[in-house]
N, C-alpha and C positions, 0 to 999 in steps of 0.2 A: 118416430125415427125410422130408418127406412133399414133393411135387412144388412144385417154385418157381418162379416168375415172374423168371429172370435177369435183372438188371439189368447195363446198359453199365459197363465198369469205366473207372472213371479213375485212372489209376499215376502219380508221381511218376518218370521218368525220369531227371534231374538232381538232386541237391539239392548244394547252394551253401551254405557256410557261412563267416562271417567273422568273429574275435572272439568267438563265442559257447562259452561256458563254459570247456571246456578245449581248445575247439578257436580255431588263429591263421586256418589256412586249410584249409579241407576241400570237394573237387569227388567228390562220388558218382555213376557212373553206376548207374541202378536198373533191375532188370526185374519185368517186370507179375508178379503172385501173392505169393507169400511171399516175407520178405525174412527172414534170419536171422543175425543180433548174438550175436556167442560173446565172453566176454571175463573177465577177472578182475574182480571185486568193483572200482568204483570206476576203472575201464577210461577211461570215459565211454558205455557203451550205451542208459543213459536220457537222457543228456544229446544222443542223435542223435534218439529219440523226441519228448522235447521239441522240439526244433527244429520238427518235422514237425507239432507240436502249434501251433505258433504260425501256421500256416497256418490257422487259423479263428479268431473274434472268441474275445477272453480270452485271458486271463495263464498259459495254457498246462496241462501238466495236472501241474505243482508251483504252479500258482499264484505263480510268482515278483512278486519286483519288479523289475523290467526293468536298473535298477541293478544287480542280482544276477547278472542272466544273462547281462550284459558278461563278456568275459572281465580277470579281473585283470591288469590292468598296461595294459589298452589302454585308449588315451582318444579313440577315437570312434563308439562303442556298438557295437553288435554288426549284423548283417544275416543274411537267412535268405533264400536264392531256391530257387525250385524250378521245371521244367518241366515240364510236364503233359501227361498223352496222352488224351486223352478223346475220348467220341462228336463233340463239336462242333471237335475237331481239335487242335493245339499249344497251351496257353496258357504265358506265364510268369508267373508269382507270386511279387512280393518284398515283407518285411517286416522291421521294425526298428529301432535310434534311429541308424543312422548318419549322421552329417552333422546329426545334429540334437544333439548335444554330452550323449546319451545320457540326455536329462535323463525321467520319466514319464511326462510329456505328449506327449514325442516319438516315440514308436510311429507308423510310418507303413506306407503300404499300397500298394504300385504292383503294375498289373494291362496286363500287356503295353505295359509303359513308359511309363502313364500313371495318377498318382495319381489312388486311390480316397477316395470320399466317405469312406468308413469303414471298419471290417475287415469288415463284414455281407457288403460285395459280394464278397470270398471266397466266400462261401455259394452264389455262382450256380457257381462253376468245382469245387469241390468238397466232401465231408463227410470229417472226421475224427472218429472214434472212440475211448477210449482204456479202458483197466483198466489199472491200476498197483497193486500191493502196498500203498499205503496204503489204497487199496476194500475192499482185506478186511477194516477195523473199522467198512464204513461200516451195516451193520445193528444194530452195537450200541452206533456213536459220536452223535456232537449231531443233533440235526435238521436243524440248519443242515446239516450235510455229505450228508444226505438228500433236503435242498430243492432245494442248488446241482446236486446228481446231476441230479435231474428236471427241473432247467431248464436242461440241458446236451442231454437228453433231447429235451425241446421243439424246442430251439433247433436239430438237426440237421434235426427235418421244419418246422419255421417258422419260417423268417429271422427273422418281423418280432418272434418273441420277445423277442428282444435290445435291441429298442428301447424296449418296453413295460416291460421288467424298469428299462432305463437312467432312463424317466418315472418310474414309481411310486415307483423310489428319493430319484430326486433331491428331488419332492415329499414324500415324509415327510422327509427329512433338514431341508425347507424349515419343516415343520410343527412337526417337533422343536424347532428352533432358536426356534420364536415358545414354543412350550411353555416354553421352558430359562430363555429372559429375560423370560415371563412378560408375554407380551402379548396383548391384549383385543381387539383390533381383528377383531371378527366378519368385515368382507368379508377380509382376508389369510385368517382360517381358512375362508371359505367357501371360494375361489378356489383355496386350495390342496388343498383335500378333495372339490370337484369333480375335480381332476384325478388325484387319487388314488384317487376310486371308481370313476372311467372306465379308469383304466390298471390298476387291480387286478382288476378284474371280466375285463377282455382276459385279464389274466395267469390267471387261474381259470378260465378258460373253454378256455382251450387245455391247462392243465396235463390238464382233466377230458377232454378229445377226446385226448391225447397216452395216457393212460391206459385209453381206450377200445379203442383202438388198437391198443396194445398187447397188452390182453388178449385182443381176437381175434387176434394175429398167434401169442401162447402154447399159445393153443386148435389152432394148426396143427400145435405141435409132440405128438411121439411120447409114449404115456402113460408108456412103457417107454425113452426114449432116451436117453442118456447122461448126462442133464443136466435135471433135475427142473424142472417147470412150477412156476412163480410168478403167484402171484396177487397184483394191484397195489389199492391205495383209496388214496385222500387223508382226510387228517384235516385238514379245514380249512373252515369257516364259508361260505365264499362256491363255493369248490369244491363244495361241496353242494348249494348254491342253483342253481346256476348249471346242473346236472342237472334241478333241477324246474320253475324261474321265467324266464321272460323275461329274457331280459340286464338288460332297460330298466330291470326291476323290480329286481333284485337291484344294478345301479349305484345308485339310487337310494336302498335300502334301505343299503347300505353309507355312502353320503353323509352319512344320517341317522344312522348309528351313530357316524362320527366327530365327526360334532356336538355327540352327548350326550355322547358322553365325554371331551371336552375337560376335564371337571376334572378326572375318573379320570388320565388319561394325563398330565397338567399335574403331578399329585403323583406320579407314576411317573418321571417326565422323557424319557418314549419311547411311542410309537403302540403301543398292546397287541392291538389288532387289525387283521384284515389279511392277505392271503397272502402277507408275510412272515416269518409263524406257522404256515403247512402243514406237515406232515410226510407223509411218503408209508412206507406201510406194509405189505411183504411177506409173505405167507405163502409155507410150502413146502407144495403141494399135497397131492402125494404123502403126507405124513406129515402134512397139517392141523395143522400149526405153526407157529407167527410165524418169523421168519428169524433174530429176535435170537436165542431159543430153541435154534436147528439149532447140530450142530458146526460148527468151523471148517475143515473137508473141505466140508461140506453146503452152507456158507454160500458159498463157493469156487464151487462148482457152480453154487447160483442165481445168483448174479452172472452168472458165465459165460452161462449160458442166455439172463438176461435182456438181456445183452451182444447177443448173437446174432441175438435175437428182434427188437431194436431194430436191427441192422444193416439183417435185410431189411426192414422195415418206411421206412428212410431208403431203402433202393433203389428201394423200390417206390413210394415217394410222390415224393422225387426225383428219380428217373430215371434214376437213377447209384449205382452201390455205390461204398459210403463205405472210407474208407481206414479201418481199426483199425491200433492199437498196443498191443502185448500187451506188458505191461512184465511177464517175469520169470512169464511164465504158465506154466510146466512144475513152478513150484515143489511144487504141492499133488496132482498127477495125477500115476497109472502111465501105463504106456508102452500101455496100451491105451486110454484114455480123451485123452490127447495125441493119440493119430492117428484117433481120432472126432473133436476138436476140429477137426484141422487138415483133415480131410475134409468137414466142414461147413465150414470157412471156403473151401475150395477151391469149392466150391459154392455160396456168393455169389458167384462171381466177384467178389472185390475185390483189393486189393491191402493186406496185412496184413505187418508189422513183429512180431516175435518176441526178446522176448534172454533168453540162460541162460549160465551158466558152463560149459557144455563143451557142445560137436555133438551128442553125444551123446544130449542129451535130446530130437532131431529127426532121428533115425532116420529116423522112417516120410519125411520128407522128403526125403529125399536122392533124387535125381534128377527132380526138381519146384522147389526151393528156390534162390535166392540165397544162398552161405553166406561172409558177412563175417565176419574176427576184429580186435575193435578193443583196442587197445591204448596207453594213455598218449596218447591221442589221433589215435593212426593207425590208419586202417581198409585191409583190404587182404583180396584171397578168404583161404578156408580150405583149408589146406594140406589135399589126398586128401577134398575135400567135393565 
């Protein structure tokens, strides 16, 4: 790998669990670098990664409903706290619907003992990362699970992602709703596609600089390294504009497109365009082939890479290396390409989460590693790790 700009790491030293999933009560002390989960099939090991996930804006990386990740039989929602070791010193970080009678709307966010505007303001204390085994169909599954990847993407190096994506939705949903009942009223549709061609053009604008980004940071990696160079593009109308045209112009030009197409989309019953509609589209370098295309060894790898690439890129534009979660990453790699992985991740200096069903596949770790075996919900070290 070629020489990098180490970023400060921020570790998770405690994490605090209450009611969530299969856990009633669970206190982890953690150490900075690798943390590694051994456990049986349905243990609870992604269910401790999850947790870790909900330390940043969203519904984590199952996408639950917050209903769901209560643990069954408890009736007053679940909590997640964690302490933090970072450049700017201790923080604590709590999330979840306790005391708020677990209901969806009750997600809450307290940041050294004092409620947050929202979950965004995580985003100053830390970044989390994730890959999980269901990412391995995301080169050949919907769009949507390609869009939401890259604005998870975004969202790590630009806070304000989150809230542009929260505007644009809520105003189409608003648009839809006049579409569905079939209403005329010009200034509602103006008023509401003003706001959608100012908040989609933001959201195109950054997807296209998050992409840029990226691809010089791919351009750093090795032609020959372990883990194949990916090339990124957007397939998406304003994404493109938004490369050649003045913002001003291309908001504009958006404004006037959902104007015209108010009868289009009125018989459709839904906004047909829009970077709601991007797809983001990999190639594999090395072999000058789309990603859908690659095996699923191949497809494994660009993920990973592109995983990586995006890590340092969060270090270096935040200021902080991001915490990953490797959900079950040893599944698809030999034992020589596992301890390149974990040697590159050593070298972010981050703090990275790992789970497999036996030690074993974390060899090259051993005497480096935190090594946990969780169990029917008990977590506790590993016995000769």
């Amino acid at each position: 790998m070629p020489a990098r700009t180490t970023s400060p790491q921020v570790h998770i030293s405690r994490l605090t669990l209450s009611d969530f999933r299969n856990y009633s009560k669970l206190a982890l002390d953690l150490q900075p670098g690798a943390v590694v989960f051994t456990g049986q099939n349905g243990a609870g090991k992604t269910n401790l990664l999850e947790a870790i996930s909900f330390l940043t804006p969203g519904r984590g990386l199952r996408r639950a409903q917050l209903s769901d990740v209560t643990r069954i039989g408890a009736s007053n929602g679940f909590a997640v706290h964690a302490s933090l070791d970072g450049p700017d010193g201790d923080t604590e970080i709590g999330t979840g619907t306790a005391g708020a009678d677990g209901e969806e709307a009750g997600r809450r966010v307290r940041i050294n003992g004092a409620t947050a505007r929202s979950a965004d303001a995580m985003l100053e204390w830390l970044r989390v990362i994730w890959l999980t085994p269901a990412m391995d169909q995301l080169f050949t599954g919907p769009t949507s699970d390609r869009r939401r990847f890259l604005d998870r993407l975004v969202l790590a190096v630009d806070p304000a992602h989150g809230q542009r994506a929260l505007s644009y939705e809520k105003a189409m949903r608003g648009r839809n709703r006049l579409l569905a009942d079939d209403v005329h009223d010009e200034s509602w549709f103006d008023a509401i596609e003003t706001q959608m061609a100012e908040a989609g053009t933001a959201i195109a604008a950054a997807r296209a600089e998050l992409v840029r980004l990226m691809s010089g940071m791919v351009e750093r990696l090795p032609a020959d390294g372990p883990f194949p160079r990916a090339s990124l593009a957007l397939a998406g109308d304003l994404e493109t504009q938004v490369a050649e045209r003045p913002a001003i112009d291309v908001e504009e030009g958006f404004r006037l497109l959902l104007a015209e197409g108010r009868h289009r989309d009125r018989a459709a019953g839904r906004t047909l365009s829009g970077p709601h509609r991007t797809d983001l589209l990999v190639r594999h370098v090395p072999k000058d082939q789309a990603a859908e295309l690659c095996s699923t060894g191949e497809q494994k790898a660009l993920l990973v890479g592109m995983i990586l690439a995006h890590a340092q890129l969060v270090g270096e534009i935040a200021g902080m290396a991001p915490i990953l979660l490797l959900d079950e990453i040893a599944a698809h790699f030999d034992a020589d390409r596992r301890a390149a992985l974990f040697g590159i991740l050593d070298g972010l200096n981050c703090q990275y989460f790992v789970t497999g069903t036996e030690p074993a596949l974390f060899d090259s770790l051993t005497g480096r590693a935190q090594f946990l075996t969780v169990d029917a919900g008990c977590v506790a070290p590993t016995e000769g790790a």
